[in-house]
PABALO-911993 format. One line per field, with one value per atom (N, C-alpha, C): atom name; x, y, z. Coordinates in pm, whole numbers, always signed. Layout:
a	c(CA, ...) $
c1	c(X, ...) $
c2	c(Y, ...) $
c3	c(Z, ...) $
// end
This chain:
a	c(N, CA, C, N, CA, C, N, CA, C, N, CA, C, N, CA, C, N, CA, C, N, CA, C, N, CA, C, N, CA, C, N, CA, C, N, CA, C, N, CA, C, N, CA, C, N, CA, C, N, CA, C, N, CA, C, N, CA, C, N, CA, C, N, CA, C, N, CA, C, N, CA, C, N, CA, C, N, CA, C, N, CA, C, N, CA, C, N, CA, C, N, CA, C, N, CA, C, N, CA, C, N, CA, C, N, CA, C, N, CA, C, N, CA, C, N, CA, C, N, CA, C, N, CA, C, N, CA, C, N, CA, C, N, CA, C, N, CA, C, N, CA, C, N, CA, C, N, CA, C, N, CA, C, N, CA, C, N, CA, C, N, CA, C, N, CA, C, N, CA, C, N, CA, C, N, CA, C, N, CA, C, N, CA, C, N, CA, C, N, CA, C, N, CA, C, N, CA, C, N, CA, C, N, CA, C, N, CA, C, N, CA, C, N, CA, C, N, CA, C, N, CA, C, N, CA, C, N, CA, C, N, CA, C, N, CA, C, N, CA, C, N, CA, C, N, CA, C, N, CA, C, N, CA, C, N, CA, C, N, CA, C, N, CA, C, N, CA, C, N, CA, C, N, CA, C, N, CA, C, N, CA, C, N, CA, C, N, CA, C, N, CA, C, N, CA, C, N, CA, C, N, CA, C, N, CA, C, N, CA, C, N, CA, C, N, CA, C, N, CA, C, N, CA, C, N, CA, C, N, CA, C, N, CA, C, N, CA, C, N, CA, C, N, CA, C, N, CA, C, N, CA, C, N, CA, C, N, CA, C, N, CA, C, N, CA, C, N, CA, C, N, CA, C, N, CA, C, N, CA, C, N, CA, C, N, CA, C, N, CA, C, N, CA, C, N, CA, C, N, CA, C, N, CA, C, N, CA, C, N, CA, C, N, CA, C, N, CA, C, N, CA, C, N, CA, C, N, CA, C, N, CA, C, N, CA, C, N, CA, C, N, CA, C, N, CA, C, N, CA, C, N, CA, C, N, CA, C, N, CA, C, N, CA, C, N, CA, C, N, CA, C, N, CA, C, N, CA, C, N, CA, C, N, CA, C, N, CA, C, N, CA, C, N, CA, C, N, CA, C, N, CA, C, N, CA, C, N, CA, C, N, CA, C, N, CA, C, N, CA, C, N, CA, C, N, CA, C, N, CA, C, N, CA, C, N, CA, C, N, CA, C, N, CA, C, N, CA, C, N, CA, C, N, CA, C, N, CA, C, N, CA, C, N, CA, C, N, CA, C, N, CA, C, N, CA, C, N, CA, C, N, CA, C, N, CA, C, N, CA, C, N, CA, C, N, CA, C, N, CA, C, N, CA, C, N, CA, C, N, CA, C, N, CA, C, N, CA, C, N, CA, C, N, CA, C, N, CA, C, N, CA, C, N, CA, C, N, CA, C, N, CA, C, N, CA, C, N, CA, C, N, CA, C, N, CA, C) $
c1	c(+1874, +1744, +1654, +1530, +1428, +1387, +1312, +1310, +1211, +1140, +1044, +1117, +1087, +1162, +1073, +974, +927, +973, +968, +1057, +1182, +1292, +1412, +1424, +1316, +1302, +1283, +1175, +1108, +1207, +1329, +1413, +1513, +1563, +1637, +1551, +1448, +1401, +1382, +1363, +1397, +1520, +1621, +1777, +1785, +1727, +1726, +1641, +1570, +1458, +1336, +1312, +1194, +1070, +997, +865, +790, +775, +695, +699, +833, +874, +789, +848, +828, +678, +593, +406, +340, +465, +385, +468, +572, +601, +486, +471, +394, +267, +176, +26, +54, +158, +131, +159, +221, +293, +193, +167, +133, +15, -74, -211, -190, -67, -45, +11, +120, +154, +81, -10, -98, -198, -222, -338, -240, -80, -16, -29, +14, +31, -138, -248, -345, -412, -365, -394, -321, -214, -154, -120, -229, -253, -199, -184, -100, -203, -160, -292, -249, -293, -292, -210, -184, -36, +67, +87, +194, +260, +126, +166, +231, +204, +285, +380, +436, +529, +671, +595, +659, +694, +596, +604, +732, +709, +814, +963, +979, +1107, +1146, +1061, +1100, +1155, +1067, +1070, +1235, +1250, +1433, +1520, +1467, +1618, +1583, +1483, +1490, +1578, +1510, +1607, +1798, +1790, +1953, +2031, +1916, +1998, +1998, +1894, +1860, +2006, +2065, +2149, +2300, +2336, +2452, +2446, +2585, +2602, +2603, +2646, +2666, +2556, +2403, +2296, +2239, +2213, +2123, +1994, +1862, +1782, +1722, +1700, +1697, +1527, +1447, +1270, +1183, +1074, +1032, +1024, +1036, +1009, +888, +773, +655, +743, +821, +860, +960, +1045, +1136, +1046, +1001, +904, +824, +773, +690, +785, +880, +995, +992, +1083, +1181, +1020, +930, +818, +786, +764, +740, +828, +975, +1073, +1072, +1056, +1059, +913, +770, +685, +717, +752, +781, +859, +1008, +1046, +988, +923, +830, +739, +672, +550, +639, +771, +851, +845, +903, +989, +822, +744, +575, +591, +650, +609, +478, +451, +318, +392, +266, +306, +251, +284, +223, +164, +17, -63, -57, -77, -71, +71, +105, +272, +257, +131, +136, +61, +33, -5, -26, +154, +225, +271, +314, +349, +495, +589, +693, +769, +869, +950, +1079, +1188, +1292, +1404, +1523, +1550, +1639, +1601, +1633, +1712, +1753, +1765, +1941, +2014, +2132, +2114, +2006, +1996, +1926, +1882, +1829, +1934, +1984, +2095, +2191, +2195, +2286, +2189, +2076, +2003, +1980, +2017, +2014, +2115, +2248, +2386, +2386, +2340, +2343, +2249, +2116, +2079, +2113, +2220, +2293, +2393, +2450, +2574, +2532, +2446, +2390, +2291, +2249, +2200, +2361, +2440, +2574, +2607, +2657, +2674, +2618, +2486, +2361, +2458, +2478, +2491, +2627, +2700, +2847, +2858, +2767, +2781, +2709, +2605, +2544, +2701, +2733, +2883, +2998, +3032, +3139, +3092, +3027, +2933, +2981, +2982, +2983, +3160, +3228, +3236, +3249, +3304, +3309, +3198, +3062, +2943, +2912, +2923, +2873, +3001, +3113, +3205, +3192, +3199, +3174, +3029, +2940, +2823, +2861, +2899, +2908, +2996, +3124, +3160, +3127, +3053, +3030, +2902, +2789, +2626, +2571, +2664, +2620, +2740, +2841, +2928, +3043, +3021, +3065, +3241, +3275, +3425, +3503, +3615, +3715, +3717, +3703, +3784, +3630, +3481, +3397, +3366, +3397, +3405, +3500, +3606, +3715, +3671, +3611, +3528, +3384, +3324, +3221, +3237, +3338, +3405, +3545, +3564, +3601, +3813, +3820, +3997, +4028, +4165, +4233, +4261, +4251, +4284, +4190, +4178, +4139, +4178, +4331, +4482, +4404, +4346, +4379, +4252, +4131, +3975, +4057, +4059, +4139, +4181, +4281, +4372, +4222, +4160, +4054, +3938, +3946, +3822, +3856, +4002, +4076, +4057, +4103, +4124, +3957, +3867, +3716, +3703, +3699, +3716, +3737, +3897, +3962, +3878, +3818, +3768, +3644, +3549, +3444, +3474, +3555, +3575, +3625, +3649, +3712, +3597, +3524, +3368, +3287, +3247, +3169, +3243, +3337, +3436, +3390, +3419, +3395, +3210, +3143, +3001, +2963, +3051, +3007, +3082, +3215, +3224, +3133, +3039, +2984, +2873, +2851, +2689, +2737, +2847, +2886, +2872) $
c2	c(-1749, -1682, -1776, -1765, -1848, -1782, -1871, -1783, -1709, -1665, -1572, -1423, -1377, -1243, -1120, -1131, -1057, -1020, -1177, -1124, -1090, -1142, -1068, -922, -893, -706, -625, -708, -658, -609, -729, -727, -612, -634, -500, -369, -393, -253, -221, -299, -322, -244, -306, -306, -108, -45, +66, +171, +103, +168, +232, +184, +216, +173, +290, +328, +181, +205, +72, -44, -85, -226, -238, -123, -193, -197, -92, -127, -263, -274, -455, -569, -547, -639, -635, -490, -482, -556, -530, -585, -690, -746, -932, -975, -944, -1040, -993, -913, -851, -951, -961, -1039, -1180, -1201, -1374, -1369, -1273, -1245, -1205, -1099, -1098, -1230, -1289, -1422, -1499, -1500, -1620, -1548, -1441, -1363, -1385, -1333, -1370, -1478, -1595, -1718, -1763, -1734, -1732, -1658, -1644, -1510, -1363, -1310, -1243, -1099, -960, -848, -807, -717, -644, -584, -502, -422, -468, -634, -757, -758, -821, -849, -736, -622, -491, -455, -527, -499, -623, -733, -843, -802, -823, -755, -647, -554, -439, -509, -594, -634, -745, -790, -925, -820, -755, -617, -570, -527, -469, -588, -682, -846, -827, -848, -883, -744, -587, -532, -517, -554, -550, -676, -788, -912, -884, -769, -727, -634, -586, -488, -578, -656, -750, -835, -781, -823, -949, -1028, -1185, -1271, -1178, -1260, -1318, -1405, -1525, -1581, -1500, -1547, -1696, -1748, -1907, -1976, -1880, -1909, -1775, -1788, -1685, -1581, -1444, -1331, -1411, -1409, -1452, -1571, -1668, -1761, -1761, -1638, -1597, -1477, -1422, -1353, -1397, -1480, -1600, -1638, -1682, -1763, -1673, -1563, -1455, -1439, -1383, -1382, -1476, -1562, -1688, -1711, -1702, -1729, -1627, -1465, -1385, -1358, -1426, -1447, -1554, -1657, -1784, -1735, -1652, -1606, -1531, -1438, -1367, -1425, -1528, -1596, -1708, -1748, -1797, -1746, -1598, -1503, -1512, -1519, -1493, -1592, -1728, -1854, -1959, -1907, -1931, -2013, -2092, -2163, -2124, -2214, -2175, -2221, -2211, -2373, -2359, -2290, -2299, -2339, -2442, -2433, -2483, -2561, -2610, -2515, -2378, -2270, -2199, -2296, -2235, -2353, -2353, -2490, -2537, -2391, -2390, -2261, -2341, -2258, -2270, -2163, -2164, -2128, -2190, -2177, -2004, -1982, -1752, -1746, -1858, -1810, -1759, -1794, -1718, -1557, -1503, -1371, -1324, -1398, -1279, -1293, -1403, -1312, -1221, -1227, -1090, -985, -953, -829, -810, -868, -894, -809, -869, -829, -681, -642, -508, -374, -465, -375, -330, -467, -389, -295, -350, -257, -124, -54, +27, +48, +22, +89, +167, +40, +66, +252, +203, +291, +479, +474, +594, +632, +539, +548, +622, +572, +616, +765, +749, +901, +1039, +992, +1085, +1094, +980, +998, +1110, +1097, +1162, +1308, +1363, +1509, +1588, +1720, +1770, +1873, +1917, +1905, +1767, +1681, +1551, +1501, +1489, +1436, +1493, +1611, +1695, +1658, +1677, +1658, +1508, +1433, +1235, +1273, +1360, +1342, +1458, +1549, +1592, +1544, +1465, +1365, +1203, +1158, +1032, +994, +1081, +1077, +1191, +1311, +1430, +1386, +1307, +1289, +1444, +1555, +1654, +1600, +1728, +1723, +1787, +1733, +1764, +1921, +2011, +2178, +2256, +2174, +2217, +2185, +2093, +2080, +2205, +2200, +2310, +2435, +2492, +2601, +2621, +2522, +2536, +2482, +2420, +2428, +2525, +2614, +2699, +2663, +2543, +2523, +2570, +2575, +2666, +2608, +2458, +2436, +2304, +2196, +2060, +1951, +1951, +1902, +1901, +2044, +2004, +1972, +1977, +1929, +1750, +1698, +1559, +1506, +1572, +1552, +1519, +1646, +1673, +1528, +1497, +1343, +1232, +1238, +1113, +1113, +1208, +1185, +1200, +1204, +1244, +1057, +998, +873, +772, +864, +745, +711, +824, +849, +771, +806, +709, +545, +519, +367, +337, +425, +371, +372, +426, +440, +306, +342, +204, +93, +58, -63, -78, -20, +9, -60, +0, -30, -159, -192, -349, -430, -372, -471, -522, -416, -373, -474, -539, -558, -741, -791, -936, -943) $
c3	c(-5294, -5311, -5390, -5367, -5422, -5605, -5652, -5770, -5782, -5686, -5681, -5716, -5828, -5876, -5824, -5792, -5671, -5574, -5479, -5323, -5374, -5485, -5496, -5544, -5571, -5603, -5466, -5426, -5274, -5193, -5195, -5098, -5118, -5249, -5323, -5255, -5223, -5210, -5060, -4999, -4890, -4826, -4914, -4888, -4899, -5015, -5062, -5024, -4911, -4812, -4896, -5015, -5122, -4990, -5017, -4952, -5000, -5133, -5195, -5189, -5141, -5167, -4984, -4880, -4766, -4752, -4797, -4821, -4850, -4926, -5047, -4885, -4858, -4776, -4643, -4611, -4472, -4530, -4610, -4682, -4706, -4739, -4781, -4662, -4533, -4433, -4287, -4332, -4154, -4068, -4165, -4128, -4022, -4164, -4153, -4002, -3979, -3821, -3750, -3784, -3649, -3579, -3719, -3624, -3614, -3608, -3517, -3396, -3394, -3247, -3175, -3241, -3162, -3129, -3209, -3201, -3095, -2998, -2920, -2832, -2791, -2661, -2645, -2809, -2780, -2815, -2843, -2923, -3027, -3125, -3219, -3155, -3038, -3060, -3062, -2988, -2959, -3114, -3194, -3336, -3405, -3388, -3443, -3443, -3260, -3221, -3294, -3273, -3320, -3463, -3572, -3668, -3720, -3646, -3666, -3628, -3560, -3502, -3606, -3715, -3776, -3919, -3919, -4027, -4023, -3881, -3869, -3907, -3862, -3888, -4080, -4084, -4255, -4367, -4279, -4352, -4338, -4173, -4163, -4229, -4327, -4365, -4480, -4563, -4692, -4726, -4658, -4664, -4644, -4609, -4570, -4714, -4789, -4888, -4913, -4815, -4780, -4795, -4732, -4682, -4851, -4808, -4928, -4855, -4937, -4849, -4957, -4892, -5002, -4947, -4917, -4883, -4900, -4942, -4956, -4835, -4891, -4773, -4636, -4710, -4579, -4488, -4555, -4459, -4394, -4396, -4300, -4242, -4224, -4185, -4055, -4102, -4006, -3914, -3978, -3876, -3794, -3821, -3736, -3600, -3666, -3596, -3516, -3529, -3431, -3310, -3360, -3274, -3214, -3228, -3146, -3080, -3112, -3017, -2918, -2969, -2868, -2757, -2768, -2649, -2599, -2615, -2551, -2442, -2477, -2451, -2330, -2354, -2267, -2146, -2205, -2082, -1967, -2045, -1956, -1901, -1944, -1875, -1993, -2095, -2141, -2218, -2310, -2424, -2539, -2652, -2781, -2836, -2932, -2871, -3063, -3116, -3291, -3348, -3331, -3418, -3576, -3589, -3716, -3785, -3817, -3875, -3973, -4020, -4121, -4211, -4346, -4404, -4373, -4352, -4366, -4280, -4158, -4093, -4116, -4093, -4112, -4030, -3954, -3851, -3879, -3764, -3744, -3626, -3541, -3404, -3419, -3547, -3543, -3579, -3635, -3747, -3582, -3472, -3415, -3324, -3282, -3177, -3246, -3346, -3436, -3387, -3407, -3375, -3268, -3187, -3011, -2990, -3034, -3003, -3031, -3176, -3246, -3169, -3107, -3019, -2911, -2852, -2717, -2738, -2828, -2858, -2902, -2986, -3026, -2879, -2747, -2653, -2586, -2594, -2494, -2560, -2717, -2740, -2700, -2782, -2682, -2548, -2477, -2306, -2355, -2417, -2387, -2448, -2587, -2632, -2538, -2462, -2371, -2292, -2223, -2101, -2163, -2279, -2333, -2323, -2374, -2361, -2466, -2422, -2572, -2552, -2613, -2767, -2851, -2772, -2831, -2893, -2817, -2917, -3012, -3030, -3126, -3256, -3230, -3309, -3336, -3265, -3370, -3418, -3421, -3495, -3600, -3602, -3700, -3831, -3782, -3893, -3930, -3807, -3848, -3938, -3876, -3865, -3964, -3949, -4080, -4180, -4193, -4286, -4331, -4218, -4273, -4313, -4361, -4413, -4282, -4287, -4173, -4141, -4321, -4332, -4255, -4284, -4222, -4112, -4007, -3904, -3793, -3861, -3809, -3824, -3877, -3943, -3808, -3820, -3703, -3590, -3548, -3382, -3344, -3440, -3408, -3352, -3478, -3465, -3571, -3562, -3665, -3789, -3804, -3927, -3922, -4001, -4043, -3974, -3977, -3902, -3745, -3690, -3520, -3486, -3622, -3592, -3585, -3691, -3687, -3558, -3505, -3375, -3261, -3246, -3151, -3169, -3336, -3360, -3298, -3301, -3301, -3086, -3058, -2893, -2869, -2915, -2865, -2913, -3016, -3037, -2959, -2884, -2816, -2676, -2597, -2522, -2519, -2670, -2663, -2595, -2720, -2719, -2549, -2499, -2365, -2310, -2298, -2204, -2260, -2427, -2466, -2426, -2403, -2381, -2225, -2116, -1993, -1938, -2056, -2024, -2071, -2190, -2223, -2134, -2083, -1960, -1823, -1814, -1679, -1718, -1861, -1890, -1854, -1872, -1879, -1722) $
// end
């Protein structure tokens, strides 16, 4: 981390989903992204969009005990941004005519195929939990996503004890993973 004790609070807050921290991040960074995005053919909703997506990588790296961010917030910011306008502007065929913009970039292209990966897997998933149906969805959401307790689960699906809600998580589980497994095969 840089010694800016700012961005290392910011980020803490970030990490802790503080309203405030993400206001001061959106107001210091957003601008600077939108006139790369429109300086490069792109609009005010492009940049928002971009924006919001550099926004998700920085908090899922804010939260990963491991991550060390070692440049200030704006310049991973910028980065993540850039690199995820540049493919964009690829996938169009276009180019990018502002690269010198900024003083300082920082290479992102490993942190976004992590959020690449995390978004497929997290679509796969969606798909598989709609496939499984319900009592099963309802039951992995009521202990995974509401955190309930096993004795209240059994209580409102209507088994006789904790023991055969358990039994019932475990084979609704197994079932998932066989479907999500099935669909990430289908995607290679």
């Amino acid at each position: 981390m840089n010694n800016n004790g700012q961005d290392k609070n910011l980020l803490e807050g970030l990490a802790a989903q503080e309203k405030a921290s993400i206001e001061i991040i959106y107001r210091d960074n957003f601008q600077m992204i939108q006139t790369m995005v429109l300086n490069n053919r792109g609009t005010t909703d492009d940049a928002a969009d971009i924006f919001q997506e550099a926004m998700i990588v920085l908090f899922e790296k804010s939260i990963d005990p491991d991550f060390v961010l070692t440049c200030q917030i704006k310049t991973y910011l910028y980065s993540v941004s850039r690199r995820i306008w540049l493919k964009k502007l690829n996938k169009q065929q276009q180019t990018f005519s502002h690269t010198d913009d900024f003083e300082q970039v920082v290479q992102v292209d490993e942190d976004l195929d992590q959020h690449k990966q995390k978004q497929v897997s997290f679509e796969i998933m969606e798909t598989a939990l709609a496939k499984i149906g319900d009592p099963c969805k309802s039951l992995l959401e009521a202990y995974y996503i509401q955190k309930k307790p096993m004795h209240q689960i059994a209580a409102e699906f209507n088994y006789t004890n904790a023991d055969n809600a358990k039994t019932q998580k475990y084979k609704c589980l197994v079932r998932l993973k066989k479907i999500f497994f099935a669909e990430y095969k289908n995607l290679k």
